[in-house]
C-alpha positions in Angstrom: 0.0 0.0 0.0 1.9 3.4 -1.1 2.1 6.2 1.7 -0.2 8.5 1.7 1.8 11.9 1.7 -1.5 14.0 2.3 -2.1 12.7 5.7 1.3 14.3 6.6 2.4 18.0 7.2 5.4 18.5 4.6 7.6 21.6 5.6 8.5 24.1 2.9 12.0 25.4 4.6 15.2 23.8 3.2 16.5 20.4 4.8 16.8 17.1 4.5 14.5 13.7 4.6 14.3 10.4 5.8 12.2 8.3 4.2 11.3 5.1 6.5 10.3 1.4 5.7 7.8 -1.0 7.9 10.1 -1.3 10.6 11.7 2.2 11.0 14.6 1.8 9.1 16.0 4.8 7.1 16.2 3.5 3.4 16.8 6.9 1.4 18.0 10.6 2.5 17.6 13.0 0.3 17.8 17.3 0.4 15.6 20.2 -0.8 15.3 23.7 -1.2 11.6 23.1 -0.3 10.9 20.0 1.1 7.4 19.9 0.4 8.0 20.7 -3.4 10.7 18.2 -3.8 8.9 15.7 -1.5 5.7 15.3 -3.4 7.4 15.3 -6.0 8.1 11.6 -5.6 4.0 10.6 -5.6 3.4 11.9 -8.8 2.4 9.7 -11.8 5.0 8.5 -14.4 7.7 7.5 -12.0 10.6 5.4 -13.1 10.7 2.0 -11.8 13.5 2.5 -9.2 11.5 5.1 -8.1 8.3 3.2 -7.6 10.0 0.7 -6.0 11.2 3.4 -3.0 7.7 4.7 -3.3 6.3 1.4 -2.6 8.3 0.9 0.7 8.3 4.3 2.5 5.7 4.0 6.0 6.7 6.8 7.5 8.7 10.3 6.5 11.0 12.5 9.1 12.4 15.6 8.2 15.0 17.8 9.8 15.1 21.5 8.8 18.1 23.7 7.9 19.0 27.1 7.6 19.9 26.8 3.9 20.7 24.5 1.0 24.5 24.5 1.8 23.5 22.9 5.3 21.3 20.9 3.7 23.7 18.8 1.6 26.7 18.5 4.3 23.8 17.4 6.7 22.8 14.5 3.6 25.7 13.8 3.2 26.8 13.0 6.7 23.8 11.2 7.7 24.0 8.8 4.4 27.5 7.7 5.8 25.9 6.9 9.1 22.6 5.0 8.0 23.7 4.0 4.5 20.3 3.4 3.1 20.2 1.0 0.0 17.8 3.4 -2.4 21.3 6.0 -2.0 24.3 6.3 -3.6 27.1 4.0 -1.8 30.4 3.9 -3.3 32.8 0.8 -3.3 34.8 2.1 -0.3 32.3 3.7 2.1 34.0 2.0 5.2 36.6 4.3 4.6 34.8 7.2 6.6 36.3 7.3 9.6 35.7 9.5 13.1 37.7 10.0 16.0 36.5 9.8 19.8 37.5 11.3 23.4 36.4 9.0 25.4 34.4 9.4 28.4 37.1 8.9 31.4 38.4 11.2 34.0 41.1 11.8 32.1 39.8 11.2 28.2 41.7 9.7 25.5 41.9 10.3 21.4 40.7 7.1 20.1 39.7 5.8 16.4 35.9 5.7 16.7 34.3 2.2 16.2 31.1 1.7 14.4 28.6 -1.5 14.1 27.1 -2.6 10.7 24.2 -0.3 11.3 26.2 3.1 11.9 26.0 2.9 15.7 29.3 3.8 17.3 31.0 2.0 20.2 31.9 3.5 23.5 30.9 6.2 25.4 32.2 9.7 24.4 32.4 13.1 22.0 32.5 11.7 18.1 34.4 13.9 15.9 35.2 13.5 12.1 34.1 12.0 9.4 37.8 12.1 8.3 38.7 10.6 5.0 41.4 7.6 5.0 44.6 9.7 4.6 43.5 12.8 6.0 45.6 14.6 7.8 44.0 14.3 11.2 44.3 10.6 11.0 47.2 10.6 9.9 48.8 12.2 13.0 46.2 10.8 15.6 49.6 10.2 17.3 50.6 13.4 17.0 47.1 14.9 17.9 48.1 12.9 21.0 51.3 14.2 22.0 50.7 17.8 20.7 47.8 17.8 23.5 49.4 15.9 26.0 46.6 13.2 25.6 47.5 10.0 27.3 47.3 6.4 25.6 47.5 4.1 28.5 44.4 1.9 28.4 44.5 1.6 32.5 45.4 4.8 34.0 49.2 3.2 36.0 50.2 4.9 39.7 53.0 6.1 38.3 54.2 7.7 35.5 55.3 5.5 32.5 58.1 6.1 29.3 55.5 8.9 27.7 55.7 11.5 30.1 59.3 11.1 30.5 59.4 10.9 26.2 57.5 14.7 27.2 54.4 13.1 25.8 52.3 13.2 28.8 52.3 15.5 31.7 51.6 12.1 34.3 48.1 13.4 35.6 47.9 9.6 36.7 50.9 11.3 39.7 50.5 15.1 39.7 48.5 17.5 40.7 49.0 20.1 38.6 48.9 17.6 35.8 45.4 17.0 36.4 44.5 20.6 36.6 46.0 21.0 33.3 44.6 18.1 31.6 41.1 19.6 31.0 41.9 22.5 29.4 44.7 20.1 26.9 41.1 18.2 26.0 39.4 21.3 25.1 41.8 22.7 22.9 42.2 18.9 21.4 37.9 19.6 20.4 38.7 22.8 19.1 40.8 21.3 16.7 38.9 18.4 15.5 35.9 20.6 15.1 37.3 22.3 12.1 40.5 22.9 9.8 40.0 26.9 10.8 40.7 26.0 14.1 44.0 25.3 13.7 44.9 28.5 13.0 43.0 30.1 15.0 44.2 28.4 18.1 47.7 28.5 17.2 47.4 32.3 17.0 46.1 32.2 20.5 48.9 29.9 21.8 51.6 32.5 20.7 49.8 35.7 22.4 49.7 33.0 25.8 53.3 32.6 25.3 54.2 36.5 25.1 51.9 36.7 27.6 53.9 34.2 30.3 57.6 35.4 28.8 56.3 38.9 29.8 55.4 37.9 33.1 58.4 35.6 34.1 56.6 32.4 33.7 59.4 30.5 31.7 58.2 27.4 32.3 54.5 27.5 31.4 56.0 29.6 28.0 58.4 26.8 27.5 55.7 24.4 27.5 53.5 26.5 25.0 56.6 26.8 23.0 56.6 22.9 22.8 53.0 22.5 21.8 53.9 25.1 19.1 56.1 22.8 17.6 54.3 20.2 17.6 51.1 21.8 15.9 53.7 23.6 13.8 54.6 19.9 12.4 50.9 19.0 12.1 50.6 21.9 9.7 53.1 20.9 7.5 51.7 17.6 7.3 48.6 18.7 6.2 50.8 21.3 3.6 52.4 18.2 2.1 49.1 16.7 1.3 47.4 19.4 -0.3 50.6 19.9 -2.5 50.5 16.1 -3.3 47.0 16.7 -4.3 47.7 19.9 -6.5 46.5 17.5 -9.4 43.8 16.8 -11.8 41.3 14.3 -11.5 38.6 13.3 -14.6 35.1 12.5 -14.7 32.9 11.3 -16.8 29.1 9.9 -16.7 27.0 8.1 -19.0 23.2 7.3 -18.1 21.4 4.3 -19.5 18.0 4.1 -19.2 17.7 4.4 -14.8 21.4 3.9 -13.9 24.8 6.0 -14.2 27.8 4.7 -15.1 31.0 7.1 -14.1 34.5 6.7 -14.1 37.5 8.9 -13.4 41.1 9.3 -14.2 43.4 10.8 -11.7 46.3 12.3 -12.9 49.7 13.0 -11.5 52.4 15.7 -13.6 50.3 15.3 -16.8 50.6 10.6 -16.0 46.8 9.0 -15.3 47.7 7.5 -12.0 44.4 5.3 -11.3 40.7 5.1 -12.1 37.9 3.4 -11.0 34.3 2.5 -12.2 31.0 3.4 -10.0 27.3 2.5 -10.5 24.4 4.2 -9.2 20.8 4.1 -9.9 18.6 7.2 -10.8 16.4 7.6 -7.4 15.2 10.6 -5.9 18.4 12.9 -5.4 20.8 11.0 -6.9 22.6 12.5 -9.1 26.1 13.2 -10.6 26.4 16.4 -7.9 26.0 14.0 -5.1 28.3 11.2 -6.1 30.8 14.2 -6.7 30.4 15.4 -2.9 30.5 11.9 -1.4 33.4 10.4 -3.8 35.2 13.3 -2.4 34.1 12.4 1.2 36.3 9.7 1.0 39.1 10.8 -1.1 41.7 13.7 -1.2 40.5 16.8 -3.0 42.5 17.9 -5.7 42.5 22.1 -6.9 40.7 21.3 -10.4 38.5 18.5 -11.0 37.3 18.3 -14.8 33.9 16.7 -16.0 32.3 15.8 -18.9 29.5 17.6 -18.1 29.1 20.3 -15.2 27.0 19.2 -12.2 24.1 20.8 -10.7 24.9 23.0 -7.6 28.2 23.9 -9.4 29.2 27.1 -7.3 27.6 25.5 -4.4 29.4 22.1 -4.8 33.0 24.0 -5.0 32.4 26.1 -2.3 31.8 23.1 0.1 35.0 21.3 -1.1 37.0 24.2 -1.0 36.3 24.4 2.7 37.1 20.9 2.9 40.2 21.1 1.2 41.4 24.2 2.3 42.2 25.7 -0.7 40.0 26.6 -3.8 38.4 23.8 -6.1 37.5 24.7 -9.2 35.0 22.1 -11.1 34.9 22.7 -15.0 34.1 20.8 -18.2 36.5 21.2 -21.4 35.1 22.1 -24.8 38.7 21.4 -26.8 42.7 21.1 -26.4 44.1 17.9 -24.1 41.5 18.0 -21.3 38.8 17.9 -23.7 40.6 14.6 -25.0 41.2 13.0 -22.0 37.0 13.2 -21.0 36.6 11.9 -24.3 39.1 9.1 -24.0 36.6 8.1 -20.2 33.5 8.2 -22.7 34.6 5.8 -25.0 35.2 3.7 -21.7 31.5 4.4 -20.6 30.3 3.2 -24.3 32.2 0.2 -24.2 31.0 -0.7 -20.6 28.3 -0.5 -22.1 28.2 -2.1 -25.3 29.5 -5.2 -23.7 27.1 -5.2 -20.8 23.9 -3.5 -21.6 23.5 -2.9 -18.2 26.2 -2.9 -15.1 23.6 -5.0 -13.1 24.1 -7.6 -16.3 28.1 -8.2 -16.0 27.8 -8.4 -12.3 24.4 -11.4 -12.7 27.5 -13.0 -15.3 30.2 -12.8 -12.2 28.7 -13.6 -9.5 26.4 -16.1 -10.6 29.8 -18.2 -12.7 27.8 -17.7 -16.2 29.0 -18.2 -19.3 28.0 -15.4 -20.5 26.4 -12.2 -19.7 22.9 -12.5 -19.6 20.9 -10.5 -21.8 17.8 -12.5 -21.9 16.3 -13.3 -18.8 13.1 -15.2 -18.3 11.6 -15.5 -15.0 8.4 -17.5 -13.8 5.7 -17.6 -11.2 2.9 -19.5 -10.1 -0.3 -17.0 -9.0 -2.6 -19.7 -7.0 -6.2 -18.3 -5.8 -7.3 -21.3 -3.7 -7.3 -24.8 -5.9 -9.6 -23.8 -8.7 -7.4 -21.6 -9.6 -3.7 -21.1 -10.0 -2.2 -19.9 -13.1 1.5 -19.5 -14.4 3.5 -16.3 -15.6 6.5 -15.8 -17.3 8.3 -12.0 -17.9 11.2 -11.8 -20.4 14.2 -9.1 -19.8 16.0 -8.2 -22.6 19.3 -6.2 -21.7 17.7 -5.5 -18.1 14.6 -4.5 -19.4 10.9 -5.6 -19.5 10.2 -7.1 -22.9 6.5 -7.0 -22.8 5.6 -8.7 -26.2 7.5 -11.4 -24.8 5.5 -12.2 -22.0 3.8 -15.7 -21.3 1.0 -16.6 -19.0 -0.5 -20.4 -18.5 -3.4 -22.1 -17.5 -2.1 -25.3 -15.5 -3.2 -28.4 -16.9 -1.7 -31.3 -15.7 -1.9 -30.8 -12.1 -4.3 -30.7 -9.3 -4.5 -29.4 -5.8 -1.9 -26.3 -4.9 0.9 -28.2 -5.3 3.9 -25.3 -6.5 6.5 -27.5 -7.8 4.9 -29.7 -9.8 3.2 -26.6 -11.3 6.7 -24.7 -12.1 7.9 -27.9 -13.5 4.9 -28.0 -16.1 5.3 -24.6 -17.4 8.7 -25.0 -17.7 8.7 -28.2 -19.4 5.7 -26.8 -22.1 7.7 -23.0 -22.4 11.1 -25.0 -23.4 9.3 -27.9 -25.4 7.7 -25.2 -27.2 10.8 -23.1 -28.1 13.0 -26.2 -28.9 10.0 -26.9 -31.3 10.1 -23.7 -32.9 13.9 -23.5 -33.2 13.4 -20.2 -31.4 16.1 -18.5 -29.2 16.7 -19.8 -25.8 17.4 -17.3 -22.9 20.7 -16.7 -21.3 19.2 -17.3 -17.6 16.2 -18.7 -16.4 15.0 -17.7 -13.1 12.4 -18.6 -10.4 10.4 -17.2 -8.0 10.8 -19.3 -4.9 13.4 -21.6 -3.2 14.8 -25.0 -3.3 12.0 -26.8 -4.2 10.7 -24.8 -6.9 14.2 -24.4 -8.5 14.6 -28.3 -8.2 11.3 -29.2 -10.2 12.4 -26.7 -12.9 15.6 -27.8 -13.7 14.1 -31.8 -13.4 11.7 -30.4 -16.5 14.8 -28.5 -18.3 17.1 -31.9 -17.9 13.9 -34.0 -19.2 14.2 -31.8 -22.6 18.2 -32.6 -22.8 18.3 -29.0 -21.9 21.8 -27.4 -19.7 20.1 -23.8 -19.4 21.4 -21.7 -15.9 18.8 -21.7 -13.8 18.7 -19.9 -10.3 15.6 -19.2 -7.4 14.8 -16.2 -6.0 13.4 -16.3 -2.3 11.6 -13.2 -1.5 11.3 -13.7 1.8 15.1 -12.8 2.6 16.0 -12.4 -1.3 18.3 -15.2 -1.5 19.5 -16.8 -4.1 19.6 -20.7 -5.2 21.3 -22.1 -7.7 21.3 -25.9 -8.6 23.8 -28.5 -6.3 24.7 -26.0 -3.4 23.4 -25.9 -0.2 24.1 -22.2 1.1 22.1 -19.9 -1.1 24.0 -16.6 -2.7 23.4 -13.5 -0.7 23.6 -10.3 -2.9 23.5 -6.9 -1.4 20.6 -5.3 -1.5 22.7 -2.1 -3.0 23.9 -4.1 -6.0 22.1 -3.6 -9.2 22.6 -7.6 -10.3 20.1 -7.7 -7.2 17.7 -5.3 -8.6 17.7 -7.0 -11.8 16.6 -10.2 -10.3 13.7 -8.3 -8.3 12.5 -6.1 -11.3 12.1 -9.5 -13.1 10.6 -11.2 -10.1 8.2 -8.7 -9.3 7.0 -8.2 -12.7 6.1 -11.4 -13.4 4.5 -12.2 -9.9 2.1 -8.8 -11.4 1.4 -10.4 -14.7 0.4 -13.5 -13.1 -1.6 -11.7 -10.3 -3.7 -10.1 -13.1 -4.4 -13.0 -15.4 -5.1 -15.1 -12.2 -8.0 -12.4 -11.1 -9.1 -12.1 -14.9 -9.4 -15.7 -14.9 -11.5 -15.7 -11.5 -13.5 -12.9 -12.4 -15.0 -14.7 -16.0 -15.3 -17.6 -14.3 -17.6 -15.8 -11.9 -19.7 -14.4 -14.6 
């Protein structure tokens, strides 16, 4: 039953939302301008089928307002890496967000921050980050440490141990004015980690303090500022190696096909392309080539100029927030001629021929995961629709390149069984679908599929090897979306983000429909 979106007040500030399943889990964030304007949006007519399909599981809708659009997209953005809902975009590497704790002791720690599968951390404690694998602040947690004073000793010892006399630790686990101090080293530790304009601005405050002591004869407290100076003064440069080490160029480009994006990158070092990579996303909601941008970049270093085939929505916006991330300004533009132009070309003809081979991305990973021998372009998928035992009726729904073939459709009234007996009734459409084609000479698909488990997948491939017939053949259980294939035990679990998965379910789904309706058109003459 869809959600009914008028029995709900929709905001019309800017914010975000979070659209919830049956059992109150978060599957898909999104942002807005206007919330109500982009919400509703979603329960108009002519929706594409990824879209539907969110449509068709949202029960509830929460929504959490912002100031302005800029807000709005680092507040996405942060809460998709926390709940990572499967209708949103979810790169290859999103484990690589990281966030730092101070732990809730007397005397606090800096600690990596642990996370379960579902985005809840571990341990008590003030959460800091995300930070991007190789960012400077995880890169010098150690530093961050000593720079501070922080102690690392799991158990705080009676006496002091090799870090305080390595001048790493001031020993507040043996003196008094240790423990005094060790408050205010945690605060300006939070300052830090709240912000990359904190360092500055904290370092400027540490070198008025140490006038400020040298002026009034207190060499030792402005010797210890002095040392903290040095430390934060070899953060900095850290961070000043990374940015130059990122100075580079990095290439994008995106092809759509039908309701999924295909992009892939190039990033290049003194002129030399370095590494790329290939990422998949479906066209749901907010998803979009803006997005990826801001969350590829979540997780990996910013360089100054990033060059696209075409320019993404929220352009000025989008370089703004990544040139406060980075620290320096990011410039996004897309080449109409000369060497840039030729290298997004060169990532096109990539796209194409990802393309060409595959027809669809979901297609080459059905081929891997599933050991075919070859991708699987046709795909035809069956159902039995039983309405007590008068009437049950089979359905069949051809794909062709990942798409509904609707001429190609098949329904069946069952003839040679009785009762509501499933298997036997998948193993007679199956044996008269096959018989038929073999009959006709006509072409055989590429991978047969079947809605329902074990059983079901054991009667069909008993009908295919009765016609001398070695067709893959795998089951699809909805009730955990497993799949089966023929002489193994364990089923294949596919996550639920992968578009082989959605494939399977698109096909799945549309055939259980068909049958549903010839089963109730059947019922409904018979009544007459």
């Amino acid at each position: 039953m869809t959600f009914d979106i008028s029995k709900i007040t929709v905001p019309t500030d800017p914010g975000i939302y979070l659209m919830k399943d049956s059992d109150g889990k978060i599957i898909y964030i999104g942002k807005a301008k206007n919330l109500k304007k982009r919400v509703k949006s979603y329960f108009l007519k002519n929706q594409n089928y990824k879209t539907q399909k969110l449509v068709q599981n949202i029960s509830d809708i929460e929504f959490v307002l912002t100031d302005n659009e800029s807000e709005a997209f680092l507040l996405e953005s942060n809460m998709i890496k926390k709940y990572r809902p499967r209708f949103n975009i979810e790169l290859k590497d999103q484990q690589r967000y990281t966030y730092l704790r101070i732990s809730d002791e007397k005397y606090p720690r800096l600690l990596v921050a642990r996370r379960t599968k579902d985005g809840k951390f571990l341990g008590k404690g003030k959460i800091f980050g995300p930070f991007t694998q190789g960012s400077s602040k995880l890169l010098t947690i150690g530093a961050l440490r000593k720079a501070f004073q922080i102690r690392i000793c799991k158990t705080l010892p009676k006496k002091v141990c090799l870090e305080y006399h390595l001048g790493n630790c001031e020993g507040p686990c043996e003196f008094k004015d240790a423990q005094d101090r060790y408050p205010k080293h945690v605060a300006s530790l939070e300052e830090i980690l709240k912000g990359k304009n904190q360092t500055k601005i904290f370092t400027k405050k540490l070198e008025e303090d140490m006038h400020q002591a040298a002026e009034l004869q207190q060499f030792e407290r402005a010797k210890d500022i002095r040392d903290t100076l040095i430390r934060l003064g070899s953060l900095q440069t850290k961070q000043k190696m990374e940015y130059i080490e990122n100075s580079d160029e990095e290439y994008f480009g995106i092809g759509i096909q039908e309701q999924s994006a295909t992009v892939m990158n190039f990033r290049m070092i003194n002129g030399v392309i370095r590494d790329s990579d290939k990422f998949f996303f479906d066209l749901v909601g907010d998803n979009s080539f803006s997005n990826f941008l801001y969350q590829y970049y979540s997780t990996h270093k910013i360089p100054k100029h990033i060059i696209v085939s075409e320019i993404p929505e929220n352009q000025k916006l989008l370089e703004s927030l990544l040139s406060k991330q980075a620290g320096f300004s990011v410039k996004i533009s897309a080449p109409t001629k000369g060497k840039k132009k030729n290298i997004v070309n060169l990532i096109l003809k990539n796209i194409k021929l990802i393309h060409t081979k595959g027809g669809d991305p979901g297609l080459v990973e059905l081929k891997e995961i599933l050991h075919l021998p070859e991708i699987p372009n046709i795909i035809e998928c069956f159902d039995i629709s039983n309405h007590g035992e008068d009437f049950a009726v089979g359905s069949m729904a051809r794909f062709v390149n990942g798409k509904p073939n609707k001429s190609g459709y098949r329904k069946f009234k069952i003839k040679t069984v009785s009762g509501r007996d499933d298997f036997a009734m998948i193993g007679e459409v199956i044996q008269r679908r096959y018989y038929r084609l073999l009959e006709e000479n006509s072409e055989l698909p590429d991978l047969i599929v079947i809605d329902g488990g074990k059983g079901q997948l054991s009667a069909a491939t008993k009908s295919l090897q009765s016609l001398g017939l070695n067709l893959p053949c795998i089951s699809l259980a909805k009730e955990n979306e497993e799949v089966y294939v023929p002489k193994t035990k364990k089923p294949i679990v596919i996550a639920k983000s992968k578009p082989s998965l959605k494939i399977l379910q698109h096909a799945r789904d549309e055939t259980h429909r068909f049958g549903v309706v010839y089963n109730r058109t059947i019922r409904k003459n018979q009544i007459k």
